[in-house]
Each structure stands twice: as structure tokens, then as C-alpha cells.
C-alpha positions in Angstrom: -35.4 5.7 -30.1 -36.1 2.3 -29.4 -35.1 0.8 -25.8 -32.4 -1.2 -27.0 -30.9 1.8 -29.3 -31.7 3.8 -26.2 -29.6 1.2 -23.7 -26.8 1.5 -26.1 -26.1 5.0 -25.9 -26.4 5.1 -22.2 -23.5 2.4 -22.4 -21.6 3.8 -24.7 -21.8 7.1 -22.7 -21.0 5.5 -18.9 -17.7 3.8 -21.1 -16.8 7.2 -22.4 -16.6 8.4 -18.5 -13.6 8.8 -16.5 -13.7 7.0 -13.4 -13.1 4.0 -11.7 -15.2 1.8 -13.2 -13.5 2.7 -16.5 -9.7 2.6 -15.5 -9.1 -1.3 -16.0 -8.5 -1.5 -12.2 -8.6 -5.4 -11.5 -7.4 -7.0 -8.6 -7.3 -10.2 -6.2 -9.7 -10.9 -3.8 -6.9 -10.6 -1.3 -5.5 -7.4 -2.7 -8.9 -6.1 -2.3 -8.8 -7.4 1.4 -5.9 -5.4 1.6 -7.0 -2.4 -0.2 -9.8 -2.1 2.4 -7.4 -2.3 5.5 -5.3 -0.1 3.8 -7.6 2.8 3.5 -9.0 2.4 6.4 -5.6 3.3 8.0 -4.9 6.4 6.0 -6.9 8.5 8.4 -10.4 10.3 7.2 -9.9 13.3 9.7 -11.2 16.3 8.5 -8.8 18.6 6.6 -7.2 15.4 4.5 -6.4 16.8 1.0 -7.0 13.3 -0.3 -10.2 12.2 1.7 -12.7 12.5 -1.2 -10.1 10.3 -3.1 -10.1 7.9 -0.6 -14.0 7.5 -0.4 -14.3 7.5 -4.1 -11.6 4.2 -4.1 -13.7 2.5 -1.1 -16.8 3.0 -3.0 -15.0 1.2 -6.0 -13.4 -1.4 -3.7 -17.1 -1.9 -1.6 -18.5 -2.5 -5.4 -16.1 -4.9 -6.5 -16.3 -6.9 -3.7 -20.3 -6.7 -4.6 -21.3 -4.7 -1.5 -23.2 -2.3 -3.1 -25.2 -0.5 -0.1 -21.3 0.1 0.9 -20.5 1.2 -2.2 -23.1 3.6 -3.1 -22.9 4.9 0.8 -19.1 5.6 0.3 -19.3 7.3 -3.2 -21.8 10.0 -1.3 -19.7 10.6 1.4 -17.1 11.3 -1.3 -19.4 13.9 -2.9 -19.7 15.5 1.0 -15.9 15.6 1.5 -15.4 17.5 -2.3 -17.8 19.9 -1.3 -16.2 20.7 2.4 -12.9 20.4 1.2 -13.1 23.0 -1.6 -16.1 24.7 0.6 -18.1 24.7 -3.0 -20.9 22.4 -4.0 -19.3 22.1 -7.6 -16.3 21.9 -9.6 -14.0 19.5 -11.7 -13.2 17.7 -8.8 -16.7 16.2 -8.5 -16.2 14.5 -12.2 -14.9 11.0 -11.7 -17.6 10.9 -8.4 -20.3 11.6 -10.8 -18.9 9.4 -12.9 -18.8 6.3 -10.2 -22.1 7.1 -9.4 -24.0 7.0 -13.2 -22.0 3.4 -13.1 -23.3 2.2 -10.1 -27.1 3.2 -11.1 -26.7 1.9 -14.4 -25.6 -1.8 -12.3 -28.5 -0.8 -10.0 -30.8 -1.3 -13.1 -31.4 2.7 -12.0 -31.3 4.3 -15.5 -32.9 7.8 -14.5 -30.6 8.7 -12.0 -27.9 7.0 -13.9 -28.6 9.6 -16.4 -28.9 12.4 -14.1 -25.4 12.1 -12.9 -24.0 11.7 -17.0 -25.8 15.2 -17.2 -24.2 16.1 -14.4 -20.8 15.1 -15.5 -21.6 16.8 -19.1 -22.3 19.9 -17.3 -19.4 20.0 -15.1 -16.7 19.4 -17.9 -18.6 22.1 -20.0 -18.3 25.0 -17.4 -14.9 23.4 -16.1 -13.0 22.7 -19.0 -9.2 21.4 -19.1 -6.9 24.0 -19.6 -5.4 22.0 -22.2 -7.2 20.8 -24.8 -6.2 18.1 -25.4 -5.5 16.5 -21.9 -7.8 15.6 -19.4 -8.8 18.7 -16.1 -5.8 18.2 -14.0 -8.6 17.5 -11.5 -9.1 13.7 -13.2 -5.4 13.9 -13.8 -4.8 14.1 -9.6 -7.5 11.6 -9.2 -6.1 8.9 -11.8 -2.6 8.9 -10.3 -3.5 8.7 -7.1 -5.8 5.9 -7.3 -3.4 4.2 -9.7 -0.4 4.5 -7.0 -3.0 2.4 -4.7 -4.4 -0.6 -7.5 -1.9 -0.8 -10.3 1.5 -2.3 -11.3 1.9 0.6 -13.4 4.1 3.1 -11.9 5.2 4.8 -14.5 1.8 5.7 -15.7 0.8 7.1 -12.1 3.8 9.1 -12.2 3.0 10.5 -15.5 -0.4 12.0 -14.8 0.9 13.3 -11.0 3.4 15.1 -13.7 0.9 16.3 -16.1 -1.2 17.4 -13.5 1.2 18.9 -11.8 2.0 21.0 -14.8 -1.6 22.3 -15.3 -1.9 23.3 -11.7 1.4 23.7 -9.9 0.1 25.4 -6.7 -1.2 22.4 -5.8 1.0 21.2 -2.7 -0.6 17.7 -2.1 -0.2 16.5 -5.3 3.4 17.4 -5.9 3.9 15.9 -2.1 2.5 12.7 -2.7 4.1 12.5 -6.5 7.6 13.0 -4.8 6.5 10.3 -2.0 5.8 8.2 -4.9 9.4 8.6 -6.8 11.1 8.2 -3.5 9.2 4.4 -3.2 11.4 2.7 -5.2 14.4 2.9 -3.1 12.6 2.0 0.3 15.1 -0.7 0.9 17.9 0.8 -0.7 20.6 1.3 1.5 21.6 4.6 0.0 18.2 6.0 -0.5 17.0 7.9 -3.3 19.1 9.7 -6.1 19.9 13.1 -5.8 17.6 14.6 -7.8 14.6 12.7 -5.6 16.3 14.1 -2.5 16.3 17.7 -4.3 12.5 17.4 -5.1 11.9 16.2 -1.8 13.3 18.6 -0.4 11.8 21.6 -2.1 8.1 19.4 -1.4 8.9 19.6 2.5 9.3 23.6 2.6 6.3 23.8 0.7 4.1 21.3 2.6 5.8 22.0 5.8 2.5 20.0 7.5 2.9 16.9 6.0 5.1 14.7 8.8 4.5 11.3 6.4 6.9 13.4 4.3 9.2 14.8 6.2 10.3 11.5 8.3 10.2 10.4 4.5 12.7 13.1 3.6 14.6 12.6 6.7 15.2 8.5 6.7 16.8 9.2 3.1 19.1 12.1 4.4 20.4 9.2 7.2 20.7 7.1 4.7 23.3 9.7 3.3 25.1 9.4 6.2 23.8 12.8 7.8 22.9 12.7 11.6 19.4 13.0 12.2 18.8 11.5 16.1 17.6 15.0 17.8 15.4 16.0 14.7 13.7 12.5 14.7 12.9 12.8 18.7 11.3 16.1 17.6 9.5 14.8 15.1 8.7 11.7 16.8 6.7 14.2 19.3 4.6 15.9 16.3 3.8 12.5 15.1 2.4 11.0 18.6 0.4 14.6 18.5 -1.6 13.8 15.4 -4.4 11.5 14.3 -3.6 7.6 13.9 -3.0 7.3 10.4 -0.9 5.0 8.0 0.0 8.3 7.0 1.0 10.3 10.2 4.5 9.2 9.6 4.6 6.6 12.6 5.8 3.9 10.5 8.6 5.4 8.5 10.0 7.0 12.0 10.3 3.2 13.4 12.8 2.6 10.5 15.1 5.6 11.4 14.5 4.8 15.0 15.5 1.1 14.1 18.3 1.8 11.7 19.7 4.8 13.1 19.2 5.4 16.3 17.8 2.3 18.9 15.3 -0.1 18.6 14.3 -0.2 22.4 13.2 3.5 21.6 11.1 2.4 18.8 9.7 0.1 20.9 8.9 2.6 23.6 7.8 4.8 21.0 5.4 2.8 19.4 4.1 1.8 23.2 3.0 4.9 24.1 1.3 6.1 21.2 -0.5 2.5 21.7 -1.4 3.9 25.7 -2.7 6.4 24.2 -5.1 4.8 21.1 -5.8 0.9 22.4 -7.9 0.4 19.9 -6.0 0.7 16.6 -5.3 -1.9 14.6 -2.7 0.0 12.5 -0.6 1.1 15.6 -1.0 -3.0 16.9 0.7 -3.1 13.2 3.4 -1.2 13.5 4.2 -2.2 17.4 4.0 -6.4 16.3 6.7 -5.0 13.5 8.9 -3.8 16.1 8.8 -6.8 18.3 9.2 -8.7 15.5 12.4 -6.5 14.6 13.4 -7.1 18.3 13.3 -10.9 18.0 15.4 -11.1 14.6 17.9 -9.0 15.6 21.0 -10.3 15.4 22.3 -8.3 18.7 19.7 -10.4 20.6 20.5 -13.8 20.3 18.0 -15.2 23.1 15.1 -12.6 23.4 13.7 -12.6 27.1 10.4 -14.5 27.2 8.7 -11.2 27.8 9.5 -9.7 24.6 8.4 -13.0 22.4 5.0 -12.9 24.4 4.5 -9.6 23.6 5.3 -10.1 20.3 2.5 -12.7 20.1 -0.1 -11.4 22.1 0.1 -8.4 19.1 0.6 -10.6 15.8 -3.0 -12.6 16.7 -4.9 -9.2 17.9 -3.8 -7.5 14.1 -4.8 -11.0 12.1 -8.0 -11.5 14.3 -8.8 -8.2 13.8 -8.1 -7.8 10.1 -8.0 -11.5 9.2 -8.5 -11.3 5.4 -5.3 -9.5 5.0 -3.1 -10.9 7.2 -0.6 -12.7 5.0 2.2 -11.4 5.8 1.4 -10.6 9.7 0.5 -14.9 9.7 4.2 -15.5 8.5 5.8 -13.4 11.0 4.2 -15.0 13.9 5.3 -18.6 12.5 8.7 -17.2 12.1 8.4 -15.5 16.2 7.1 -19.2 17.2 10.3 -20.5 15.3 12.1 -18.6 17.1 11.1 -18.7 20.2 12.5 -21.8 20.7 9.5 -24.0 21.7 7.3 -23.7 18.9 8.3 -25.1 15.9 5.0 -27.3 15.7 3.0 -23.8 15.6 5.0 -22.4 13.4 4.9 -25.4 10.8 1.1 -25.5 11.1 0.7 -22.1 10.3 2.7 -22.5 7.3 0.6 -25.4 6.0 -2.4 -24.0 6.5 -1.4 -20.6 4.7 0.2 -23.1 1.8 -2.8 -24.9 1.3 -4.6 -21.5 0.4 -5.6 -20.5 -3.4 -2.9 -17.1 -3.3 -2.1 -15.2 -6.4 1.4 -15.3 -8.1 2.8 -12.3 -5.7 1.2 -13.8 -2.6 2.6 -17.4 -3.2 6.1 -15.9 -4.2 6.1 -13.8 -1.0 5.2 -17.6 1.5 7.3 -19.5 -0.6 10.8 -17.5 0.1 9.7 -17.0 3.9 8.9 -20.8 4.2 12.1 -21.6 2.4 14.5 -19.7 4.7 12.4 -21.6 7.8 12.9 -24.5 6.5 17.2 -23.7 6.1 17.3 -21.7 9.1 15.0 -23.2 11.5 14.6 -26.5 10.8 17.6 -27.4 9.1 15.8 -28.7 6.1 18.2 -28.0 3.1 17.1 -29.5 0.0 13.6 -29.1 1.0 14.2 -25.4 1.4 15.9 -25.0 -2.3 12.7 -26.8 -3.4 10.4 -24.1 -2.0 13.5 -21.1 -2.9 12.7 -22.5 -7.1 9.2 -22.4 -6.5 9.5 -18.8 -5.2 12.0 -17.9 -8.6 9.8 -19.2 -11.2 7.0 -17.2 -10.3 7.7 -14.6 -13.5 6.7 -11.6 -11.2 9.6 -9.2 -10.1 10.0 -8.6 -6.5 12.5 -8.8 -3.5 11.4 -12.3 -2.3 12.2 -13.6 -6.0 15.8 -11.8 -5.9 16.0 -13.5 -2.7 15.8 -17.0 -3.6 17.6 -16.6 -6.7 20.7 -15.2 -4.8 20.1 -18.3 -2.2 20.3 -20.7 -5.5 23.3 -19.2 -6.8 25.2 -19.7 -3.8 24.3 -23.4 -3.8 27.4 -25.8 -4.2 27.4 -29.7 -4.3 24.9 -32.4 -5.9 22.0 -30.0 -6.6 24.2 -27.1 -8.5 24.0 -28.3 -11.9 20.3 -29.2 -11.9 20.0 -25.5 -10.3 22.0 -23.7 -12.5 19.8 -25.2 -15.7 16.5 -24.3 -13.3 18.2 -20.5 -13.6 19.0 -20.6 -16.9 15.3 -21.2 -17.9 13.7 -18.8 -15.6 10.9 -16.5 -17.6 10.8 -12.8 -17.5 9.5 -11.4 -14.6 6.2 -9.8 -14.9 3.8 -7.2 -12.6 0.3 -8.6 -11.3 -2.3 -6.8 -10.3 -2.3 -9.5 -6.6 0.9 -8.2 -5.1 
């Protein structure tokens, strides 16, 4: 076989793999930013069901974002955490890693050891074979969904492998957990939480993954929203979750939404404050207690918040974007909107949002600044017309999301010179559509 003959089969056999670098998993420079911060936060303590997942996902992410030494170092440390987590050196599991691997060789010009893993991949699927024929090892199912539920618009087609996997291997607790978390994402700010046949399955997921706290505050902000009490059991839980690791996933975040919404938002505060005493250094947890100020100084039972409370407020918002400052969107336009409010810093806040508008975003990024700098500009600096300006720049974006609901309910409401030219602006709006930068 002649080089060129030879190259071609290796290619042919690397795009045959499943993994990664063969799932059509594009995404922003920002979202990648993101992505990173993200998965940081999750937690890699030992015993997480979902760590060689993670680490396979950083190693993709590190490789995008043409670190390679990064990349390569993550996809072994996914190979480690397999191998402790199952206690076995081998197994179905180790299939897409294998697979991220022989890519990266291949794009380290390393064809030996690029063919070393595809052997290794051939041999695993040979003495590991799906249980149905002809579906993928429930393994790669897992794998596929999960990574999917953290870098694709697709949602219907991460549920559908969880479900398929699920079906293959139903003694699997994590995956039917974090399926179930997955349904229940789409009513995250629906006042009535999730339909009853989510709340069932939710409910049958927390007996049997009594462990996971993420879940059950989960499970317990959409019984509140039910109209069940929940106050003593959230305390409780409150004091399992300040016991556990920092992670996004500890449940910390979703327990200062019940705290906020249903029980008080000074406890939240307090909450969030002593789990910061007692890990200074996080990031995630600076997160979550600037969210809380930030909660504290829109509320609309605190009409002048005490000068304490706004410093604060500050003081956390530029420690979380100086130390994750490539995925600080978001963070950036809350502190603008804290200086607004404040009631002295209307320069800072208009700077901020000039420098953030002058920034190349994608569609979901720009739809996201332009609603926030819209309602600014009506509520804070009075700014009317130039605030519907910004509000039809935010709805013409064709992507579907709550910002773009928002300004289209702000333009409908509009009476007076600008309705007609509005209501022809609405009556042209394109289809929304899903992009890979939210």
C-alpha cells in the first residue's frame, strides 16, 4: 500500500470513530471560554460518576482552542479516572478516550500511536460489544449525551441517547439522574416548574440516587414551586451542601433560588457567606455570592440598598471577571447594572456597556447585551426611543431565547409615534433559530 493509499485508510478509519472529534461539536470562542470555566466548576473530586467525561470534554475543549500539550494531558487523565472509577484497566467506557486520542496523534503528525489507539478501540468494541446490534454500547450512548447536554443546541438529541442508554443499562443511577436533570431544564424559570410526569421521574431519580444534593434541591425547588412548603428541608439540606466539595454541582446554586424565592434572601446571603469563610478562593462560590448581591440590589423590597451591600456587591463582580475574564459576559452586565443602580455611577455603568458593545459577540451573546442595555437605557437613564432601538436589535436576532421574548413583549406594549413602524418591524421578524454561541 502506497503512503497516500495508506493515509487514506487511517482517515477514513479516525472518521469512522466515535468521539469528540467526530460529533460535529463547534462552538464560539466565547462559548469555549465558557466551557472551560464551566468544567472547571463541576468538581473533579474523586468518586465523580462523570469525571472521566469531564476530562475527555476538557481535552476536546484544550484542542479546539489549539492547546494541545493541554489537550493531550487531559485526555490521559481521562484514561486514569475510567480505570479508578470502574477499578478495571479496560472496558467500553475507555472507547470514545481511545478514540480522542488516535485523533489527536493523527493532528500530532504521530501516525504509529495514532494507530495503536484505533487497534485499541477495535479491540475494545470486539470483546465489548453493544447489546444491541444495531445501536451503539450504551457506554458511547452515556458519553454522547452528556457531552451533547454541555456543547449543543440539540436537546432533543441528548435526551434521546440518555434514553437509549438508559434502556440498555438501567442500573445505571447517574445517567438516569442527570437525564431527569436534563428534562427538568426547560422549566428553570417557569413559575410552576416542571410537568407532572418530570416531577414523577424526578422523584423516583432522588430515592435511587439518594447522594446526589444537585438533585434533590433540584427536585425540591420544583415541589415549592407547586406550592408545597419546603423551608425546614432546605435548611437541612443547605447543611449537606456547605459539607461537600465546591462544585457547580453540589447544589449551592439551585438552593439560593429556593432560599431567594421561598424562603429569605438575607439567608441566602448568609448562606452563601459562610460557605465563602470557609473556601476564599473559589471563583464559583464568588459567583454565586455576586448573584445574591446582585438579587439583593434589584429587589423591589429594597428600594435604596445600604452602601454596604452595593460595595460588596462590587468588590465580588470584578474578583469573578478578573479572575475568569474571558467568560464574563454576563457577570460584566450585572456590575454595569449594580453601578446604575447605585446611584452614582451611571458613567461606569455606560462605559462598561460600550466597551462590551464594541466586542465581535455571537448572535446569542449580542441578543443577551442588547435586551440588558435596552432596559438600562428605559430604566436608568430614561432613554426611550433609544432603548426600543436596542429592544429591535435584540428581536431580530433569529435565535430563540428569553432576552428575545423580552424585547418583543417590551415592543408590543409600545403606544404612540413608533407603534406602527414597530408593529411592521414584528410582523417581519425571521424564525428563531439555535446557535452553537449561546
Amino acid at each position: 500500500m502506497s503512503a497516500a493509499q495508506s493515509q487514506t485508510t487511517l482517515v477514513s478509519k479516525l472518521e469512522a470513530l466515535q468521539c469528540h472529534f467526530t460529533w460535529d461539536l463547534e462552538a464560539s470562542r466565547f462559548k469555549l471560554h465558557r466551557l472551560q470555566d464551566k468544567l472547571e466548576n463541576i468538581g473533579t473530586e474523586e468518586g465523580n460518576s462523570w469525571l472521566g467525561h469531564i476530562h475527555n470534554l476538557q481535552g476536546f475543549v484544550e484542542y479546539k482552542m489549539k492547546n494541545i500539550e493541554n489537550a493531550q494531558s487531559f485526555f490521559n487523565k481521562a484514561t486514569e479516572a475510567f480505570c479508578q472509577l470502574r477499578n478495571a484497566d479496560e472496558g467500553p467506557w475507555l472507547v470514545v478516550n481511545y478514540g480522542n486520542l488516535a485523533w489527536l496523534h493523527h493532528h500530532l503528525g504521530d501516525e504509529a500511536e495514532s494507530e495503536a489507539y484505533l487497534s485499541k478501540v477495535d479491540a475494545l468494541m470486539n470483546k465489548y460489544p453493544s447489546p444491541s446490534q444495531d445501536e451503539l454500547h450504551p457506554e458511547i450512548y452515556a458519553e454522547k449525551a452528556w457531552t451533547l447536554m454541555e456543547l449543543s443546541a440539540d436537546k432533543k438529541l441528548a435526551a434521546d441517547y440518555f434514553q437509549r442508554a438508559i434502556r440498555m443499562q438501567p442500573d445505571r443511577v447517574e445517567w438516569n439522574s442527570s437525564y431527569v436533570l436534563w428534562l427538568a431544564k426547560d422549566f428553570k424559570y417557569c413559575s410552576t416548574g416542571v410537568e407532572a410526569e418530570v416531577l414523577e421521574k424526578m422523584r423516583i431519580a432522588k430515592e435511587q440516587d439518594p447522594e446526589n444534593l444537585y438533585l434533590a434541591v433540584y427536585y425540591l425547588e420544583q415541589r415549592a414551586k407547586k406550592g408545597e412548603k419546603v423551608e425546614d428541608e432546605a435548611r437541612e439540606l443547605a447543611q449537606k451542601v456547605l459539607r461537600n466539595p465546591v462544585s457547580s454541582y453540589n447544589g449551592i446554586n439551585p438552593l439560593l433560588r429556593v432560599y431567594r424565592n421561598y424562603l429569605c434572601l438575607d439567608e441566602a446571603i448568609d448562606l452563601i457567606e459562610e460557605a465563602l469563610e470557609k473556601h476564599p478562593d473559589e471563583c464559583y462560590l464568588k459567583r454565586c455570592a455576586a448573584l445574591c448581591y446582585k438579587w439583593k440590589i434589584i429587589s423591589k423590597e429594597q428600594r435604596k440598598p445600604k452602601q454596604s451591600v452595593i460595595n460588596r456587591a462590587i468588590t465580588l463582580h470584578k474578583e469573578v471577571i478578573s479572575l475568569c475574564p474571558h467568560s464574563s459576559l454576563l457577570i460584566k452586565i450585572d456590575l454595569a447594572n449594580i453601578y446604575a443602580k447605585s446611584g452614582y455611577g451611571l458613567t461606569k455603568a455606560e462605559q462598561i456597556y460600550q466597551e462590551l458593545l464594541e466586542i465581535n459577540l455571537g448572535p446569542a451573546d449580542k441578543q443577551l447585551l442588547y435586551n440588558n442595555y435596552a432596559k438600562y437605557l428605559c430604566f436608568d437613564r430614561d432613554e426611550f426611543q433609544s432603548s426600543l432601538r436596542y429592544h429591535m436589535k435584540a428581536a431580530e436576532i433569529p435565535h430563540q431565547s428569553l432576552y428575545r421574548d423580552n424585547s418583543i413583549r417590551a415592543l408590543k406594549k409600545i403606544q404612540g409615534r413608533m407603534r406602527r413602524e414597530i408593529q411592521e418591524f414584528l410582523q417581519n421578524l425571521q424564525e428563531p433559530q439555535c446557535f452553537y454561541q449561546h
